[in-house]
C-alpha positions in Angstrom: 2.5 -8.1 82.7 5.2 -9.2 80.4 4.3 -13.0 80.9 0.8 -12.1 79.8 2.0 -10.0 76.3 4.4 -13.0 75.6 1.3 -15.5 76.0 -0.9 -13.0 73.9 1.7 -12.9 71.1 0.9 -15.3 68.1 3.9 -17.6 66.9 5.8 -16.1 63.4 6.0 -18.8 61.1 7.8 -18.5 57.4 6.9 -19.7 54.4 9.5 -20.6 51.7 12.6 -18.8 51.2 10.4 -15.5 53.3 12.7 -15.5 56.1 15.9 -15.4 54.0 14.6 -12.7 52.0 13.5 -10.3 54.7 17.0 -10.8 56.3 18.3 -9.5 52.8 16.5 -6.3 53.4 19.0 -3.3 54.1 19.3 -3.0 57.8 16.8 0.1 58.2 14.1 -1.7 56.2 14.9 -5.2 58.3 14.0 -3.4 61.3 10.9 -1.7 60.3 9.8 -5.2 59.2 10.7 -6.5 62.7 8.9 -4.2 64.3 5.7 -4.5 62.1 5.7 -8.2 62.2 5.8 -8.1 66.4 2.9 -5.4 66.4 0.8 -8.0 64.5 1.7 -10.8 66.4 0.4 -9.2 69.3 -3.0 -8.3 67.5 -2.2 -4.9 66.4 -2.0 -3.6 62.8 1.1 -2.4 61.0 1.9 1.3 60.6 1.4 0.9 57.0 -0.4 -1.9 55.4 -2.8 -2.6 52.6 -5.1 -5.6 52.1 -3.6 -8.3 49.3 -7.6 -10.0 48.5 -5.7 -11.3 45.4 -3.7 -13.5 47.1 -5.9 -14.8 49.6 -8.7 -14.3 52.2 -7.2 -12.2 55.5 -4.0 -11.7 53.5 -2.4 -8.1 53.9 0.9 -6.4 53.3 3.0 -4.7 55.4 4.8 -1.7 53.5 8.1 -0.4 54.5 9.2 2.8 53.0 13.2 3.5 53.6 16.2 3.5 51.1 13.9 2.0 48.7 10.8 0.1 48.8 10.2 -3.3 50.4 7.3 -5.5 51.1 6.0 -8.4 53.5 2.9 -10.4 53.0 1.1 -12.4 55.8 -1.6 -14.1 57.1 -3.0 -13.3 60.7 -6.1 -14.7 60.8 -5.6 -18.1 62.2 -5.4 -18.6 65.9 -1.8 -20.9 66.2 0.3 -18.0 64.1 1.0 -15.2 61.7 2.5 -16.9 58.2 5.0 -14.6 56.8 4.4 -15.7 52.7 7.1 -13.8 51.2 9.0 -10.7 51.4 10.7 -8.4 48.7 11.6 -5.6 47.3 9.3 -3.5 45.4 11.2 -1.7 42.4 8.3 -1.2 40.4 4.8 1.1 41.1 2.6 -2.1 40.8 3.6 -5.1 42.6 5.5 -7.8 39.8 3.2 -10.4 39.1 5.6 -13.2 39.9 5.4 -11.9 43.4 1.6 -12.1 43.9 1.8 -15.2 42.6 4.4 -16.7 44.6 2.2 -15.3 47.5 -0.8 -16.7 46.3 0.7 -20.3 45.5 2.0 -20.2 49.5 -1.1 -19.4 51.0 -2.9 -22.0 48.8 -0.5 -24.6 50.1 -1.0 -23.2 53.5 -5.0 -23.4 53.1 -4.4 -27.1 51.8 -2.2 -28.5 54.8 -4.8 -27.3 57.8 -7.2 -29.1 55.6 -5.2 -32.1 55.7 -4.5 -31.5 59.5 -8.2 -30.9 60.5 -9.1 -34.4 58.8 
């Protein structure tokens, strides 16, 4: 049974400086990440999540509520892996710009290298 999750779970694969900033996270907050990030690699959805359409197609966000507020934003929609685009902190009620952006720019640079891969 265990041989059969592990083949069923999709590769994690980060973008940028993503991985680096989700091990910044407080260790609470790390964990719930973890956690969230494993449950969609293995096709399930997050506890808590909201769909990011301004970023990209099939983009969500997992939200983590502990000592404060933090954020990961993925992909999970292509076969080979889920594309962690950036994690952070959330110290404001509505997501900073800069951080949608930064988002955005990743999964446009994501969209653009399977491009070049598929021709």
């Amino acid at each position: 049974m265990r041989q059969k999750l592990e083949n069923a779970r999709k590769a994690l694969r980060w973008l940028g400086d993503s991985r680096r900033r989700l091990c910044e996270f407080p260790e609470a907050a790390l964990r719930r990440a973890g956690f969230e990030l494993w449950e969609v690699q293995q096709g399930k959805e997050p506890s808590d999540w909201k769909a990011m359409p301004s970023v990209g197609a099939g983009v969500n966000e997992v939200r983590v509520h502990t000592k404060g507020e933090y954020r990961v934003i993925y992909v999970a929609k292509f076969n080979e892996a889920v594309y962690v685009l950036h994690a952070f902190e959330k110290k404001t009620q509505r997501t900073v710009q800069h951080d949608i952006d930064l988002a955005r720019a990743r999964y446009r640079a994501l969209i653009e290298e399977r491009r070049r891969e598929e021709s």
